[in-house]
C-alpha positions as CSV (number, residue, x, y, z in Angstrom):
1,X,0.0,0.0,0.0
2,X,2.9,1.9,0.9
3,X,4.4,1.5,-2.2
4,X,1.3,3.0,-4.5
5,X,1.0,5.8,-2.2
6,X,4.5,7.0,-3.2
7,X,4.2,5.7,-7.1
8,X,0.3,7.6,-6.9
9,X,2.7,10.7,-4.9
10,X,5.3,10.8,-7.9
11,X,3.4,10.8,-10.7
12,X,0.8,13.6,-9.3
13,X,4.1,15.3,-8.6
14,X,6.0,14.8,-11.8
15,X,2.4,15.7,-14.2
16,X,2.4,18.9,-12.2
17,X,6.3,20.1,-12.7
18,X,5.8,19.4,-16.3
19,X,2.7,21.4,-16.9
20,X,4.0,24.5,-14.9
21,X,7.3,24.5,-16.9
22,X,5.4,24.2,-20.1
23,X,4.6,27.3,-22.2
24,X,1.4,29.0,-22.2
25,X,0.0,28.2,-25.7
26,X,-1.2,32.2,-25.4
27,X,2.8,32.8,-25.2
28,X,3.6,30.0,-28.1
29,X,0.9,32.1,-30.3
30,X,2.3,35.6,-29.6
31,X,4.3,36.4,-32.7
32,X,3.9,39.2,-34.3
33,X,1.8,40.3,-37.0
34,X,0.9,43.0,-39.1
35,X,-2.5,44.6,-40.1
36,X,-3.8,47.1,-42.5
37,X,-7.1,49.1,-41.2
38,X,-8.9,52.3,-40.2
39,X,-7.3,53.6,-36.8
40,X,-9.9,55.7,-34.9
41,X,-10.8,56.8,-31.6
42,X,-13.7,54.6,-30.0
43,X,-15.3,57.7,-28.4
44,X,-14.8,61.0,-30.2
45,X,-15.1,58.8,-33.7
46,X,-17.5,56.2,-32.9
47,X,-19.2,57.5,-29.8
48,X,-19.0,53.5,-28.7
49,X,-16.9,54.2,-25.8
50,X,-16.9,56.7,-22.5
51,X,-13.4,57.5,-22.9
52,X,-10.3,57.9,-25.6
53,X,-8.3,54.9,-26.7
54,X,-7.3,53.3,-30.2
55,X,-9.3,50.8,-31.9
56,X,-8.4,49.2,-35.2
57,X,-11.1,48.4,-37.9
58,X,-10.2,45.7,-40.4
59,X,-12.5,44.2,-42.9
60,X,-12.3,41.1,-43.2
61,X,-14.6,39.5,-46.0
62,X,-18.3,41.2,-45.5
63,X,-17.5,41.7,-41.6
64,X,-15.6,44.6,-39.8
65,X,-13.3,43.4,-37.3
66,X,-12.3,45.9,-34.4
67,X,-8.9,45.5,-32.4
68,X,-8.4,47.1,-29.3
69,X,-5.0,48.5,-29.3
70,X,-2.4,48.8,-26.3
71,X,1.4,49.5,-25.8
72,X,3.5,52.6,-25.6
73,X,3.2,53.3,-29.4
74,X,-0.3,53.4,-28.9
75,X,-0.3,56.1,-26.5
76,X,1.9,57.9,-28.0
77,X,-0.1,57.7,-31.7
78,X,-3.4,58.1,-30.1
79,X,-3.7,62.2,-30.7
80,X,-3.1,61.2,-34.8
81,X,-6.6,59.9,-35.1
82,X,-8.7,61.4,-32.2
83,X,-10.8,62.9,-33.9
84,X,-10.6,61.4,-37.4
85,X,-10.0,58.1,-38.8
86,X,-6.5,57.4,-40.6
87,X,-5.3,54.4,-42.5
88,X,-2.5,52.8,-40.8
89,X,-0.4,49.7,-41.1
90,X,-0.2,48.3,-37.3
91,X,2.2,45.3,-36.3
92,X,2.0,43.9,-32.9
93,X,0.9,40.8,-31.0
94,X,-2.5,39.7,-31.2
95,X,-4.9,38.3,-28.5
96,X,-8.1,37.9,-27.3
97,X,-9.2,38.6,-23.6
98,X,-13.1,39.0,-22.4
99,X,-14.4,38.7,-26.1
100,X,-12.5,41.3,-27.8
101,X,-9.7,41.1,-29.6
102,X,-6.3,43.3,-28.3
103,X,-3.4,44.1,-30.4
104,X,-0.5,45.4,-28.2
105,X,1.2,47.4,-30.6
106,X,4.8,47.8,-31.6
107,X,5.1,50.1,-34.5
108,X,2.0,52.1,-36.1
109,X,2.4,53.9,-39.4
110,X,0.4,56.1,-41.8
111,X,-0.8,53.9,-44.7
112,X,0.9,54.7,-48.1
113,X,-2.5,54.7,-49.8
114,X,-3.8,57.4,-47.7
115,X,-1.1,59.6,-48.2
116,X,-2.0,61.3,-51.5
């Protein structure tokens, strides 16, 4: 009985050290991307929001897909599109948390296209 106990013991043990050193699969998934869109401020633009931040709107097929963007760069960019809508080229990471999808953003840049 003894001996079970302590087989049962390591096993439970060894299952848990392996899944806690393991990778996230959110942090296997994070590589960067890059998006074209409509950058635009949820409030001021959209009147969606009670207050200022960056939100990304991509078509994609027949459906408009908003990101929620984050990071420095974002902060920084935000006063560009307040209050109007530019066409940007964003890369960062992608995710999805409570529904929506984030894009914690690493570079943002004026789309060629728009700038004529």
């Amino acid at each position: 009985m003894k001996t079970i106990i302590t087989t049962l013991m390591s096993v439970a043990l060894s299952a848990f050290v392996l899944s806690s050193s393991a990778p996230a699969a959110e942090e296997v998934m994070a590589k960067p991307v890059t998006i074209k869109g409509t950058a635009t401020c949820p409030k001021c633009d959209l009147g969606t929001e009670k207050e200022c931040s960056t939100v990304l709107q991509v078509k994609e097929g027949e459906k408009t897909v908003t990101y929620q963007l984050s990071g420095k760069v974002d902060k920084d960019w935000h006063k560009k599109i307040c209050k109007g809508p530019q066409e940007v080229t964003a890369t960062g990471t992608v995710s999805e948390k409570g529904g929506k999808k984030m894009m914690d953003v690493t570079s943002i840049e004026i789309s060629e296209k728009a700038v004529k």
